[in-house]
N, C-alpha and C positions, 0 to 999 in steps of 0.2 A: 672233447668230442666235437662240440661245434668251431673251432678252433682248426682241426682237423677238415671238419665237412667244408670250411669256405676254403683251404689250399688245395683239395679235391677238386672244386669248383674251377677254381682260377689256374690250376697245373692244367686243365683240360678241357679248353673252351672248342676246339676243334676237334676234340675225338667224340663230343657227346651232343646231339640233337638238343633240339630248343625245348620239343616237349620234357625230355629229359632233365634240361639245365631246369625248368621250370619245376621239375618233381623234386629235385635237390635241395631249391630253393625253399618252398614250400615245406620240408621236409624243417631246413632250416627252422622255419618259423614255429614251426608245430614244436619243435625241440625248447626253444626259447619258452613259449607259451605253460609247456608243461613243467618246464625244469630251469626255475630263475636262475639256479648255480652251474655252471655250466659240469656235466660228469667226465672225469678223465677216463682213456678209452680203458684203461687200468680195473676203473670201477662199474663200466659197463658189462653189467650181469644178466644173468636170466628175469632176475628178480627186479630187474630195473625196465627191461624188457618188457616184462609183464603190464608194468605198471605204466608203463607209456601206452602200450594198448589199449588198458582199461582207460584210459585218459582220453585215447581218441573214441572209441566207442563212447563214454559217457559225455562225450563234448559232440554225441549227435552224429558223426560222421560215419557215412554208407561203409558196407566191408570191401568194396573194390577201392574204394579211399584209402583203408587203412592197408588191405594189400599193399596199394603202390609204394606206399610210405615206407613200410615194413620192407618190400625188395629191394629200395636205394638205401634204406639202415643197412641191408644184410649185405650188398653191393663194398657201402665203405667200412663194412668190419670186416667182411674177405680184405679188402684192401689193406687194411690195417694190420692183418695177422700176415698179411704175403710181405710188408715191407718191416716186420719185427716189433711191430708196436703195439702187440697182443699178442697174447698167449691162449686167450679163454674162448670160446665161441660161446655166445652167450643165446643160441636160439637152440640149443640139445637138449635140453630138459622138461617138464611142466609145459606147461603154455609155448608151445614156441612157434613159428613162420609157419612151420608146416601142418601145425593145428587150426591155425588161423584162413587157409586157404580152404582144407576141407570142413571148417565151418563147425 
């Protein structure tokens, strides 16, 4: 996945805004911090979903934080499933993106 999120990064330095590039990045770090192994986009679950969630919520961070995070996660897995590098959408079930905006 994070493998993934930096050629995202780097295919696209002119289509995407600094605050952007910055959220990506950030996004990046957050991923490293909560998940030392990195997950293939294979094994990026609902369940895995979840739990990076509960990661940034218990690591303190405001829910418009964990928004942002969650719409450039959901950004490069649309991306990932439009270019066949997934199959699964991993925010349809249980806990998912649109839980988490209305709160």
């Amino acid at each position: 996945m994070r493998g993934f999120l930096l050629a995202f990064i780097e295919e696209n330095p002119d289509k995407i805004d600094q605050s952007s590039m910055n959220s990506y990045r950030t996004l990046f770090k957050s991923l490293i911090t909560f998940d030392k192994n990195d997950v293939s986009l294979s094994n990026l679950n609902v369940d895995y979903v979840n739990r990076f969630y509960d990661f940034l919520e218990k690591a303190g961070y405001k829910s418009n934080t964990i928004q942002t995070r969650f719409k450039k996660l959901k950004k490069l897995v649309n991306t990932a499933i439009t270019r066949g590098l997934m199959t699964e959408y991993p925010f349809g079930k249980g806990k998912t993106y649109d839980t988490f905006i209305q709160g």
